[in-house]
Backbone as JSON Lines, residues from 0, in Angstrom:
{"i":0,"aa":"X","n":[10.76,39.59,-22.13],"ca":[10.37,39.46,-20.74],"c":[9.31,40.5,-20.43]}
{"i":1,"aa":"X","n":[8.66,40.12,-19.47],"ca":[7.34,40.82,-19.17],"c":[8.05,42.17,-18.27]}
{"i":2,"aa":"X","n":[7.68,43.46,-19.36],"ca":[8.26,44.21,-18.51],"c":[8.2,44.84,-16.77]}
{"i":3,"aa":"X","n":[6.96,44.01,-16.07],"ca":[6.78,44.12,-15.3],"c":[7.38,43.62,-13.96]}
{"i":4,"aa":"X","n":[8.24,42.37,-15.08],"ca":[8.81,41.49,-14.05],"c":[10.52,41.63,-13.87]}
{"i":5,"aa":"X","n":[10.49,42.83,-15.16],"ca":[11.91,43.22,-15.75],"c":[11.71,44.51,-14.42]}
{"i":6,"aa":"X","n":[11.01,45.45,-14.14],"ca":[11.35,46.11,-13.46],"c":[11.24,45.39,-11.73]}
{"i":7,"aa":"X","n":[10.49,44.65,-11.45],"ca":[10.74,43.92,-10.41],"c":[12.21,43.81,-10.19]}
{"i":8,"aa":"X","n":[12.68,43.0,-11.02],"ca":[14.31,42.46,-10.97],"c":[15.1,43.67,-10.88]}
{"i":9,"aa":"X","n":[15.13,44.36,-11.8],"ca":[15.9,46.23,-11.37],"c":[15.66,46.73,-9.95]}
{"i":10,"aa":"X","n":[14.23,46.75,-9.05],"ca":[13.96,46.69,-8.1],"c":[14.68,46.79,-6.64]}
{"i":11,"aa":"X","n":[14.8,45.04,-6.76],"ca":[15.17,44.0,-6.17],"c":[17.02,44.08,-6.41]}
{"i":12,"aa":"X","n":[17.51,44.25,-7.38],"ca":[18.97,43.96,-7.8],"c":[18.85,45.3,-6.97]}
{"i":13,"aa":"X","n":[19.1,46.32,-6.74],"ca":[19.0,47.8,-6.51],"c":[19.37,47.77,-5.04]}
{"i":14,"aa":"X","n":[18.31,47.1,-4.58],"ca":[17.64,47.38,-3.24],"c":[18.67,45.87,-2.33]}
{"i":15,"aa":"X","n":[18.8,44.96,-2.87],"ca":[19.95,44.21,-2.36],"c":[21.39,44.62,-2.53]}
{"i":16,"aa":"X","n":[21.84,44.67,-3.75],"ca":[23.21,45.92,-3.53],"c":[23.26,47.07,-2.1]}
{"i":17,"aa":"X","n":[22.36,47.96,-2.15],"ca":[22.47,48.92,-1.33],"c":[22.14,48.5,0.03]}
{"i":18,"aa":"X","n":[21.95,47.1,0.14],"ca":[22.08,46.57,1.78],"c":[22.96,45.99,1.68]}
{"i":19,"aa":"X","n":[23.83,45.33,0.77],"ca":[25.26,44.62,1.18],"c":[26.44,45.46,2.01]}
{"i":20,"aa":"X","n":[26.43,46.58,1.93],"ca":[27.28,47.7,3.0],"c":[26.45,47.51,4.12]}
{"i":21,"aa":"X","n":[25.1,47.29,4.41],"ca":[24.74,48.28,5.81],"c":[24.73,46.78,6.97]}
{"i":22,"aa":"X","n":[24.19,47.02,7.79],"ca":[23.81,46.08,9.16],"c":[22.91,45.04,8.58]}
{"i":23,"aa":"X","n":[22.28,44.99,7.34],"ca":[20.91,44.39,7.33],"c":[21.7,43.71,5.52]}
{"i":24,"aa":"X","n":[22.75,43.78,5.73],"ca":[23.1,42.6,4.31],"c":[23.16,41.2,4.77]}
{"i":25,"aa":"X","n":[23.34,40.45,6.08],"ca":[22.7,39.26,5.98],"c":[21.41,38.82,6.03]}
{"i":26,"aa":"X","n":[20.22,39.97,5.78],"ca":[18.65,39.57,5.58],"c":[18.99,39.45,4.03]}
{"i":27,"aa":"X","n":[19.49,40.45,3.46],"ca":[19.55,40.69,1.73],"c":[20.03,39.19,1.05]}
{"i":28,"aa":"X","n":[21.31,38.25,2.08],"ca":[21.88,37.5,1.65],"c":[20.68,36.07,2.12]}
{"i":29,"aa":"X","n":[20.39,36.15,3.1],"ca":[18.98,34.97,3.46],"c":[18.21,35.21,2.95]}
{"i":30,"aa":"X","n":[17.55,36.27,2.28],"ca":[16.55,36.37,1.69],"c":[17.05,35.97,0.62]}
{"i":31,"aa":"X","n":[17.65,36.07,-0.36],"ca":[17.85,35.77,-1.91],"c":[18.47,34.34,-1.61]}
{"i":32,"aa":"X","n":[19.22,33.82,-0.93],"ca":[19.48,32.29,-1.4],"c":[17.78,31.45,-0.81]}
{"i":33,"aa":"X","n":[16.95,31.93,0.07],"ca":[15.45,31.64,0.24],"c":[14.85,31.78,-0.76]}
{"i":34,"aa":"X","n":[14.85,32.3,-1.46],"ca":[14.31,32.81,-2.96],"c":[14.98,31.77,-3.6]}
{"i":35,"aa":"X","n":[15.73,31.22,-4.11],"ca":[16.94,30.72,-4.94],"c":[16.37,29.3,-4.16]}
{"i":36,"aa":"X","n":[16.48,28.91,-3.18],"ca":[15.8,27.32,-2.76],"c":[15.08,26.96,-2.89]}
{"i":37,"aa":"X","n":[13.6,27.82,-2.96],"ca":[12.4,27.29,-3.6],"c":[12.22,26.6,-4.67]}
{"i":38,"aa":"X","n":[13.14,27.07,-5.73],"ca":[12.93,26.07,-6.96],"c":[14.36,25.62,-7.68]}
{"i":39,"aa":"X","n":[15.51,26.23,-7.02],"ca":[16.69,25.26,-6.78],"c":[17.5,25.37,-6.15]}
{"i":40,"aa":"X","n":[17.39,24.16,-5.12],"ca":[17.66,24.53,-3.72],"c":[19.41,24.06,-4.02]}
{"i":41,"aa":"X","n":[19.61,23.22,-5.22],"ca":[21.04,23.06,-5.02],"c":[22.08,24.39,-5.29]}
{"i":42,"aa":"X","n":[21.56,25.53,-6.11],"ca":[21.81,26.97,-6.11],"c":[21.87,27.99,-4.87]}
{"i":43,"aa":"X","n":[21.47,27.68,-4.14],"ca":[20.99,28.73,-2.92],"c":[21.98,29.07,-2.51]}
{"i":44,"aa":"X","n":[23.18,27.86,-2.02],"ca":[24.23,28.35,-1.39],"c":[25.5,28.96,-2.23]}
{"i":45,"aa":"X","n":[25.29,28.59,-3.2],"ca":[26.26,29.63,-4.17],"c":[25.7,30.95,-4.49]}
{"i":46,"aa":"X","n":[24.51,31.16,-4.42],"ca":[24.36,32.61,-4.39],"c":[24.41,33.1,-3.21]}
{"i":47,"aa":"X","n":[23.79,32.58,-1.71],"ca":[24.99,33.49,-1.05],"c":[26.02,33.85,-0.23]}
{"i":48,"aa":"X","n":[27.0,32.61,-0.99],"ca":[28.13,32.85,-1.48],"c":[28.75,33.73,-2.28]}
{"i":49,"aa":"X","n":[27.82,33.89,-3.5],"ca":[27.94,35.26,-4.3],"c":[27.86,36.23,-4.01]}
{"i":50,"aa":"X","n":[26.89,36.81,-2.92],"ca":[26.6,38.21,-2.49],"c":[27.62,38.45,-1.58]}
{"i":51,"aa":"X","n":[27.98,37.47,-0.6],"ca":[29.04,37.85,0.16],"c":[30.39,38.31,-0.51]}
{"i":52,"aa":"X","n":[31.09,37.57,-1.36],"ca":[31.58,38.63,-2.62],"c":[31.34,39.58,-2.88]}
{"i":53,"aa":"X","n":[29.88,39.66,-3.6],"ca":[29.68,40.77,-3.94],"c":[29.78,42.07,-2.92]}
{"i":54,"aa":"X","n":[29.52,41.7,-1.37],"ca":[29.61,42.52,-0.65],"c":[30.95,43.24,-0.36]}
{"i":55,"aa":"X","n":[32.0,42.09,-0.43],"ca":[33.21,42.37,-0.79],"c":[33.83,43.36,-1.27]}
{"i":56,"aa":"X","n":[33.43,43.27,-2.55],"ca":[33.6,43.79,-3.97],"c":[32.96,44.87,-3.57]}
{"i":57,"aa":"X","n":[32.34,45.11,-3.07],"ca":[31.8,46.8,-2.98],"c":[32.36,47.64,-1.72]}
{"i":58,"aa":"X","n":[32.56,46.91,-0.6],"ca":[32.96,47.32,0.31],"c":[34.27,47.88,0.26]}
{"i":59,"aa":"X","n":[35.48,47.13,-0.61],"ca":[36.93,47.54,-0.8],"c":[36.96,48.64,-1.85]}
{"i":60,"aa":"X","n":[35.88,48.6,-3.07],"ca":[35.33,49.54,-4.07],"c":[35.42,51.2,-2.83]}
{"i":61,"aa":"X","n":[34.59,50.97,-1.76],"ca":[34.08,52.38,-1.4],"c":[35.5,52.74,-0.54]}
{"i":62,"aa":"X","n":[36.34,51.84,0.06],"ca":[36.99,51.99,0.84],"c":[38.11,52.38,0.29]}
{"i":63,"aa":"X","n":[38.61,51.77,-1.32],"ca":[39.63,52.16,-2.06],"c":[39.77,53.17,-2.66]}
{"i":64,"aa":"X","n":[38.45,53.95,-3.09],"ca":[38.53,54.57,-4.55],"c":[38.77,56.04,-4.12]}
{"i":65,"aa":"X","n":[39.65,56.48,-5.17],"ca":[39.99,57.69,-4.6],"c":[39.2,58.55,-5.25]}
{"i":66,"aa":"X","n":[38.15,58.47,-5.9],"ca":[37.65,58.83,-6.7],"c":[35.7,58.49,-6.05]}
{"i":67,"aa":"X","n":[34.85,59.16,-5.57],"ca":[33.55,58.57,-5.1],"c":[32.97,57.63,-6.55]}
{"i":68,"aa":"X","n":[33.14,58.09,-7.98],"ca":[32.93,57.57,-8.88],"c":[33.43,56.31,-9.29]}
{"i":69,"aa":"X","n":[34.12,55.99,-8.5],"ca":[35.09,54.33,-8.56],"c":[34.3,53.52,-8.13]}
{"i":70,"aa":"X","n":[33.61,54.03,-6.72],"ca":[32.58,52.86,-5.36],"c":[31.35,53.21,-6.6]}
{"i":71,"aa":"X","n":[30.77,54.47,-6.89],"ca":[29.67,54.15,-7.94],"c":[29.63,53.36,-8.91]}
{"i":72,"aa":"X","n":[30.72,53.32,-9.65],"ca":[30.75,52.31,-11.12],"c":[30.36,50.87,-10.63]}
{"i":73,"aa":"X","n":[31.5,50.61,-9.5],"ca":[31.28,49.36,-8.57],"c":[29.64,48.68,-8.18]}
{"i":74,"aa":"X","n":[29.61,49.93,-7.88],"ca":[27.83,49.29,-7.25],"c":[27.09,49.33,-8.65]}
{"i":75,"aa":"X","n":[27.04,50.39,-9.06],"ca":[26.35,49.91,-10.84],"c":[26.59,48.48,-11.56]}
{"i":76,"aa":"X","n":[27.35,48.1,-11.34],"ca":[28.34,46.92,-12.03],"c":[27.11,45.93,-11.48]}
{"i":77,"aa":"X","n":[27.28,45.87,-9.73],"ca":[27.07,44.84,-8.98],"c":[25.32,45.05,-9.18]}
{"i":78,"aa":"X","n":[24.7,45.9,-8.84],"ca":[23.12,46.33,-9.45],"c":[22.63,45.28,-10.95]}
{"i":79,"aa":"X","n":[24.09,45.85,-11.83],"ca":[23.35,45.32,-13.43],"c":[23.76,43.42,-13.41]}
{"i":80,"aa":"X","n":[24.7,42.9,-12.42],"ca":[25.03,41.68,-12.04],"c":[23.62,40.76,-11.73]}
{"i":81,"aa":"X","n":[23.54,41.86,-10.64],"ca":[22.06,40.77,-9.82],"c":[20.78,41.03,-10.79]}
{"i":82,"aa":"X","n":[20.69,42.17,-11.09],"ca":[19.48,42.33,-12.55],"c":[19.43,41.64,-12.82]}
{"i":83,"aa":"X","n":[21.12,40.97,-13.92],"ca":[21.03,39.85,-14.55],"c":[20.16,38.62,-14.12]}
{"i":84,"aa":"X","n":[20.35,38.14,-12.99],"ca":[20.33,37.11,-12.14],"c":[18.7,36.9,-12.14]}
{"i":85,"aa":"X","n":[18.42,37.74,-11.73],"ca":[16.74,37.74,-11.04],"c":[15.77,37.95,-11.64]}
{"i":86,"aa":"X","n":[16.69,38.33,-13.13],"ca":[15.4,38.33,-14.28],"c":[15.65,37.23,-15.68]}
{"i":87,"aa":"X","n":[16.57,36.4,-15.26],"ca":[16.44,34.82,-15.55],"c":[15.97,33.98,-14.58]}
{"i":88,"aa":"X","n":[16.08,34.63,-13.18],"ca":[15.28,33.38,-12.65],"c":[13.9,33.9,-12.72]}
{"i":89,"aa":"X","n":[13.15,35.11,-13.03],"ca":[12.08,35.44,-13.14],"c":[11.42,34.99,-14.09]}
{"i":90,"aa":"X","n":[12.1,35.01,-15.29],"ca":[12.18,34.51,-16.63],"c":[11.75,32.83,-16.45]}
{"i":91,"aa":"X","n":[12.3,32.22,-15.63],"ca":[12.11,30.93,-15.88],"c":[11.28,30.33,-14.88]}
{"i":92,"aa":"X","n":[10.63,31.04,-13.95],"ca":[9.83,30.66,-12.92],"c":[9.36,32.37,-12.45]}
{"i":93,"aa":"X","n":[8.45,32.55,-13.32],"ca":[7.67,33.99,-12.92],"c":[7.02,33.84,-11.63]}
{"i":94,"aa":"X","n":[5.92,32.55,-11.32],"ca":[5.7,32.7,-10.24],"c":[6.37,33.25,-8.66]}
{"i":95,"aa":"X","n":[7.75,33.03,-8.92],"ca":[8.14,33.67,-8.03],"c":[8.06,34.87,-7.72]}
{"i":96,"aa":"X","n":[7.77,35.76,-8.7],"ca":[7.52,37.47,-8.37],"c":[6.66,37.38,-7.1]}
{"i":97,"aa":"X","n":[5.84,37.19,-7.35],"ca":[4.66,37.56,-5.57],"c":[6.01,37.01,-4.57]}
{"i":98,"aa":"X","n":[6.58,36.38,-4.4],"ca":[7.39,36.39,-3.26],"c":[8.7,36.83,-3.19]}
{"i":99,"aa":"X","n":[8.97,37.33,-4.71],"ca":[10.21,38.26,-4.81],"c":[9.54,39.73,-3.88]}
{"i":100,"aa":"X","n":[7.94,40.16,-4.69],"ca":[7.35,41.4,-3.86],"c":[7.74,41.6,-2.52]}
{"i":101,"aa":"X","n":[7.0,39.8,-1.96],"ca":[6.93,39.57,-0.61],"c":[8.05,40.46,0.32]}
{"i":102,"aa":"X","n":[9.48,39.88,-0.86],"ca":[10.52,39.9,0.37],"c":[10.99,41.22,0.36]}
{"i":103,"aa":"X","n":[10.8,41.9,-0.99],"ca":[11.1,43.64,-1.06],"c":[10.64,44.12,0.32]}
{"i":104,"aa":"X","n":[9.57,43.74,0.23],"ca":[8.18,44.36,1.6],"c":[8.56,44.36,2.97]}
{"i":105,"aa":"X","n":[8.64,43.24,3.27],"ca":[8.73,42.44,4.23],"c":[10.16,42.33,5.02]}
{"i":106,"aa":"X","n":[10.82,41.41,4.15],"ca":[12.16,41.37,4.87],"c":[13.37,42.28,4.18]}
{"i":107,"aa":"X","n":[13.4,43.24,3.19],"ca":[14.52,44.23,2.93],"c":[13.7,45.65,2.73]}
{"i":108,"aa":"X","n":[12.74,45.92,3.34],"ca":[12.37,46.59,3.82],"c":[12.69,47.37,4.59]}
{"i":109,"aa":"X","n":[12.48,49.11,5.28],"ca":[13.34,49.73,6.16],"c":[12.96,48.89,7.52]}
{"i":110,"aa":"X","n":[14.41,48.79,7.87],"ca":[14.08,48.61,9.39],"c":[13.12,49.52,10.58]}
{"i":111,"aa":"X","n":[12.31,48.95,11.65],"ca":[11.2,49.67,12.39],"c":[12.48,51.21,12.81]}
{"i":112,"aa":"X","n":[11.72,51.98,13.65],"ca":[12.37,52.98,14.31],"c":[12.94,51.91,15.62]}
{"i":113,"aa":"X","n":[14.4,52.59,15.6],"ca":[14.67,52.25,17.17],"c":[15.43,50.95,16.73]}
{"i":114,"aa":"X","n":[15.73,50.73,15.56],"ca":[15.98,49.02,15.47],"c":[17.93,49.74,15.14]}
{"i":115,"aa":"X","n":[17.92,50.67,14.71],"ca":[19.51,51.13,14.0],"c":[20.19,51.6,15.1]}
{"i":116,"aa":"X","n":[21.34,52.35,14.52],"ca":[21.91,53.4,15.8],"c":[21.15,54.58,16.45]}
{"i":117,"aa":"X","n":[21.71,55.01,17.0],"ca":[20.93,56.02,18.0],"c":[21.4,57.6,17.46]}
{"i":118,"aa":"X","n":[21.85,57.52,16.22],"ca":[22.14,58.53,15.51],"c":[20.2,59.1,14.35]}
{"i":119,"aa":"X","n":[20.42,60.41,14.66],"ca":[19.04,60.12,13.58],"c":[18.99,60.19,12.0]}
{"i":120,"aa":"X","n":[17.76,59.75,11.61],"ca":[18.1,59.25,10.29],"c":[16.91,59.22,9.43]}
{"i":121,"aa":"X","n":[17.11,59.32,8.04],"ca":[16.03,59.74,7.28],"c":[15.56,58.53,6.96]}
{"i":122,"aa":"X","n":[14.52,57.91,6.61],"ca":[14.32,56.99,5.31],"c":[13.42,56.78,4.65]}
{"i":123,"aa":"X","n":[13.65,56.54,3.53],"ca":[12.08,57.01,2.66],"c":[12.52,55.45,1.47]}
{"i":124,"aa":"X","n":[10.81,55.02,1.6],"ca":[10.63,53.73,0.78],"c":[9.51,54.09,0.05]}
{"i":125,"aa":"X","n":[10.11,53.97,-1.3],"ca":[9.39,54.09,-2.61],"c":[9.55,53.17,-3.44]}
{"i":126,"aa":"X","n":[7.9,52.61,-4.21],"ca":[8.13,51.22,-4.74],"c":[6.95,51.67,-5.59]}
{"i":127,"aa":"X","n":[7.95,51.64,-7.39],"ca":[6.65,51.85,-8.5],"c":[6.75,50.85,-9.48]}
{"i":128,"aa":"X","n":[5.01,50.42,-9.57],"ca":[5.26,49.7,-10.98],"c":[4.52,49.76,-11.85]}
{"i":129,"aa":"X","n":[4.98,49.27,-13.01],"ca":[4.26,49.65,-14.34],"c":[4.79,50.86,-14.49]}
{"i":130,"aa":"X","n":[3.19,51.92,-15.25],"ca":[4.06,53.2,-15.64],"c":[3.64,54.22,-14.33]}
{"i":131,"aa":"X","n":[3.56,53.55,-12.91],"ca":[3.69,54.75,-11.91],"c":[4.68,55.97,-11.88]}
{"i":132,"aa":"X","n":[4.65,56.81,-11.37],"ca":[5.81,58.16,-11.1],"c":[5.58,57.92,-9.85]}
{"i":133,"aa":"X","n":[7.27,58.46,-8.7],"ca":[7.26,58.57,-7.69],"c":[7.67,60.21,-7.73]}
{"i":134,"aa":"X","n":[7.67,60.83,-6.84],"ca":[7.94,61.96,-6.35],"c":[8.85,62.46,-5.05]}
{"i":135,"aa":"X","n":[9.65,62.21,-4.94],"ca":[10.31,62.55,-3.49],"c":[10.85,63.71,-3.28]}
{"i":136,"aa":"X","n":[10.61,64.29,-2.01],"ca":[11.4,65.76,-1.47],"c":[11.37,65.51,-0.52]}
{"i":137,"aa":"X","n":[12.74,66.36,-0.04],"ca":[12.74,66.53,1.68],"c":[12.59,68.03,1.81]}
{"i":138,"aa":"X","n":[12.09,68.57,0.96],"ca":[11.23,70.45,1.08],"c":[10.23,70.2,0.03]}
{"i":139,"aa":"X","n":[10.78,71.78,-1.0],"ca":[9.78,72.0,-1.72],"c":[9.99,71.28,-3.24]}
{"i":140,"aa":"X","n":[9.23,71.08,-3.81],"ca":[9.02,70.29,-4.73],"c":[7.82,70.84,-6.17]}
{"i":141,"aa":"X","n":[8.61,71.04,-7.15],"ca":[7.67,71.32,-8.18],"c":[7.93,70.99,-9.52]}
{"i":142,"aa":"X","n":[6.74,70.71,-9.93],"ca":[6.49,69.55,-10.86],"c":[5.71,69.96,-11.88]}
{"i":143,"aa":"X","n":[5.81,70.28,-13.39],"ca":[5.19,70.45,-14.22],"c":[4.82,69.36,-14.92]}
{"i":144,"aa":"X","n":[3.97,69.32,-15.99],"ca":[3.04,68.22,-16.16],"c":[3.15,68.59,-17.7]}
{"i":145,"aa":"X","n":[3.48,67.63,-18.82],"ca":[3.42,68.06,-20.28],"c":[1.86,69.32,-20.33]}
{"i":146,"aa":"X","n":[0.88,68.28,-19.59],"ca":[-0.26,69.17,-20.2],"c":[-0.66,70.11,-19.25]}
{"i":147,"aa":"X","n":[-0.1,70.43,-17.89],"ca":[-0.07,71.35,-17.06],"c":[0.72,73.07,-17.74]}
{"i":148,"aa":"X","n":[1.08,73.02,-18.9],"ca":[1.92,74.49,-19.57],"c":[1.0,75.49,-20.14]}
């Protein structure tokens, strides 16, 4: 698989997991069975059907585990699940990437300011591909470079 489309799917599996807990897992769940109808629409509703499970499955994960490493394994599990998923359907209809991008962008994307609770809140959206590096801090930050020594 084109590794480009392999990290798309890691992406995407990532970034839908970690909205199945919040306010914005029925965009995660319309967006991917929308994805899933374009080129088989008799699939759509079993996947999400699936995520709602899956949301399940993570939600009783964080709520049960007495252990924070229990809800992690859980969401890892459910991450390397949808991987699976999105890089066979990538696999078998690549064209869909530009509108897999689309929907990263667009619709599971951070919500505007003012759209959440009235509690405040950080959020930071980072999206690399190929062999990009991201960098994130919320201070100071330092970074050596092989050929920076």
């Amino acid at each position: 698989m084109d590794p480009e489309l392999a990290g798309l799917a890691s992406v995407a599996a990532a970034t839908v997991v970690q909205l199945l807990t919040t306010a914005g897992w029925e965009r995660a769940q319309t967006s991917m069975g929308a994805l899933w109808r374009r080129v088989y629409p008799d699939r759509a509703n079993t996947v999400e059907s699936e995520l709602e499970e899956s949301r399940a499955v993570l939600l009783a994960a964080r709520q049960d585990a007495d252990d924070p490493a229990e809800a992690e394994q859980a969401e890892a599990e459910l991450v390397s699940e949808w991987r699976g998923r999105l890089r066979r359907l990538l696999a078998a209809e690549p064209e869909l990437a530009a509108e897999l991008r689309r929907i990263l962008a667009d619709d599971l994307g951070p919500e505007p300011p003012g759209s959440g609770p009235d509690e405040p809140s950080v959020r930071v959206s980072v999206r690399a591909w190929d062999s990009s590096r991201v960098y994130v801090a919320g201070r100071d930050q330092h970074i050596t470079e092989e050929g920076d020594r």
